[in-house]
N, C-alpha and C positions, 0 to 999 in steps of 0.2 A: 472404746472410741470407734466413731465410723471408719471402716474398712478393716475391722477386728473379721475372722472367719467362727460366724456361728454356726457353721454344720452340724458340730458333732453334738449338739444341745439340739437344734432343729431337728435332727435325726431321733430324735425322743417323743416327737409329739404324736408318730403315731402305737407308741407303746402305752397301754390305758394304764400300766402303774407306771410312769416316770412321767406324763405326759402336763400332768400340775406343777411338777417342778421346773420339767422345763419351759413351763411357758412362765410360772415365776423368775427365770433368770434370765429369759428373753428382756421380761420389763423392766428387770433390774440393771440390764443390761443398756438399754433405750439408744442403742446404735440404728443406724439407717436399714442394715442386715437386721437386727433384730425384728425390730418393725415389718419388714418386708416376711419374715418367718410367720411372726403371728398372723399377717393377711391371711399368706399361703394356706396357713391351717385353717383359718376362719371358713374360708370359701369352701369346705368340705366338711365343717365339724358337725356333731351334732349334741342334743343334751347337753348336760350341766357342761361340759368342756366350751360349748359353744358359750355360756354365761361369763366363763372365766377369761376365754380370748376376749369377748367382746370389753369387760371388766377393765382388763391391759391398755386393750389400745386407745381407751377412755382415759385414762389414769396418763398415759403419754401422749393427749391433745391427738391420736390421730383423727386424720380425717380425711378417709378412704373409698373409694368406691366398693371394694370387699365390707367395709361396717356399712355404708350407706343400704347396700343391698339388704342387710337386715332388717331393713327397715319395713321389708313389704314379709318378713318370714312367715310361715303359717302359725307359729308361735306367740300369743299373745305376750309373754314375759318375756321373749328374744326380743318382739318390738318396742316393748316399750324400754329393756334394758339395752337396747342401740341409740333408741332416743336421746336417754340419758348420757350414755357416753357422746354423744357429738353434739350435745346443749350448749358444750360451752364455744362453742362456733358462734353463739349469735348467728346463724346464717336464717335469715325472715323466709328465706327457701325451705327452710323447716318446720313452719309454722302449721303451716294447712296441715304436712302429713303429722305432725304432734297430735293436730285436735283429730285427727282420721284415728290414731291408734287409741287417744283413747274412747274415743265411740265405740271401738270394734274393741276394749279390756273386755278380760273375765273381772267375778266379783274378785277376784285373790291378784289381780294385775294392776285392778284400778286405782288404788293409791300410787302406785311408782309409774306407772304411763303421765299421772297428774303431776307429780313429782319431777320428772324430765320435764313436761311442760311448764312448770317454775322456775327450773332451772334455766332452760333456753329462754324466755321472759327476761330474767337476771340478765343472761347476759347479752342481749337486744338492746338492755338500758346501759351497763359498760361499754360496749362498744361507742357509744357517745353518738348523738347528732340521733338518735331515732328514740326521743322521749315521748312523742305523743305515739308513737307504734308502740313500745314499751306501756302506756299506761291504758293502750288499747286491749294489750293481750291480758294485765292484770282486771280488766274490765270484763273482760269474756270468761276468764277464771270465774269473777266473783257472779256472773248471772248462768254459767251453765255447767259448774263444777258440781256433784252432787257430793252432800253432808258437808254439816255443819264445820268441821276440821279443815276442808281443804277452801271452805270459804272465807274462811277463819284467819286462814294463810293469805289468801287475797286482799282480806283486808288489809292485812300487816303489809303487805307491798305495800299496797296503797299509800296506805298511811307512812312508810318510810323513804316514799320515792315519787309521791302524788302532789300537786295544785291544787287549786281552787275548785275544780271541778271534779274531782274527787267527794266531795262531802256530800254532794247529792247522791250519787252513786251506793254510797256507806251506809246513808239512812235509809234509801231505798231498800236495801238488802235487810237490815235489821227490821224493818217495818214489816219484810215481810216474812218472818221468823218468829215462830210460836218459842215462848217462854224463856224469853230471851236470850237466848242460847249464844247469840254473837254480840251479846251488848256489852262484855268485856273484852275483845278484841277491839270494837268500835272505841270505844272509849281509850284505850290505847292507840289506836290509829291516830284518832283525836290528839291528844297529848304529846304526838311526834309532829302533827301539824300543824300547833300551838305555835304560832309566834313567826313561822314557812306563811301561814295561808290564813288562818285563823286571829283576828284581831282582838 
């Protein structure tokens, strides 16, 4: 519970063999002190440790200026795995640096930079009152996402959270895709729109 003292756990983080576990029992912990532990270490880690803080404080909704700060890392997989921990913010203040991180992926980052950017999409449209921003970002997914997969995925928003205007968009995409590689996600999309928007 908050105001529990996690020192003596904190005091592990900078030992490279105890340093996973205690940052497991920080989160397991999810006290006000814990939280503030994992900042602390954040803002100094580096490598796979830095994966695992950032991991935590995703997993317990923080939303800090220590993860924010990841966001600019020189690390193409720390940016895009900060992304992903603070997507579920809804914050439209993350929207620009989303598409900025994944411009700036490696080939081995670009699925999960895209991936954070679906996720904060999601929840832009939870948050409630911002569906045409919501079916704007699923719109910029489906014309400047590269491969078939993650347009794939765009479609499927679409189609499980889209209007009328939506179907032009689906066709246009599929239209312009050699061997119709998205014409069963289309048709799917379709089939969830059936009876929403489709007469």
């Amino acid at each position: 519970r908050d105001g529990d003292n996690v020192s003596s756990i904190a005091a592990h983080m900078n030992d490279s063999g105890l340093r996973m576990k205690a940052c497991n029992a920080l989160q397991l912990s999810n006290t006000a002190e814990a939280r503030a532990a994992l900042r602390d270490a954040l803002s100094n880690s580096e490598g796979l440790f830095t994966l695992a803080l950032i991991d935590s404080l995703g997993m317990l909704h923080d939303d800090s200026a220590a993860l924010r700060a990841r966001l600019e890392d020189k690390d193409p997989l720390v940016r895009a795995r900060a992304m992903r921990a603070l997507a579920w913010t809804g914050d439209p203040n993350l929207i620009a640096p989303s598409r900025k991180i994944i411009g700036s992926a490696s080939k081995e980052t670009y699925f999960e930079a895209a991936d954070a950017y679906f996720r904060l999409s999601d929840a832009v449209l939870r948050n409630g009152g911002r569906f045409d921003r919501a079916m704007d970002l699923y719109a910029w997914a489906l014309e400047h996402l590269k491969g078939n997969v993650l347009k794939g995925a765009a479609i499927a928003a679409l189609g499980r959270s889209g209007d009328e205007r939506v179907l032009a968009w689906i066709m246009n995409s599929v239209s312009e895709t050699e061997n119709g590689e998205l014409d069963h996600a289309a048709l799917e999309a379709f089939a969830l729109l059936r009876g929403r928007v489709i007469d």
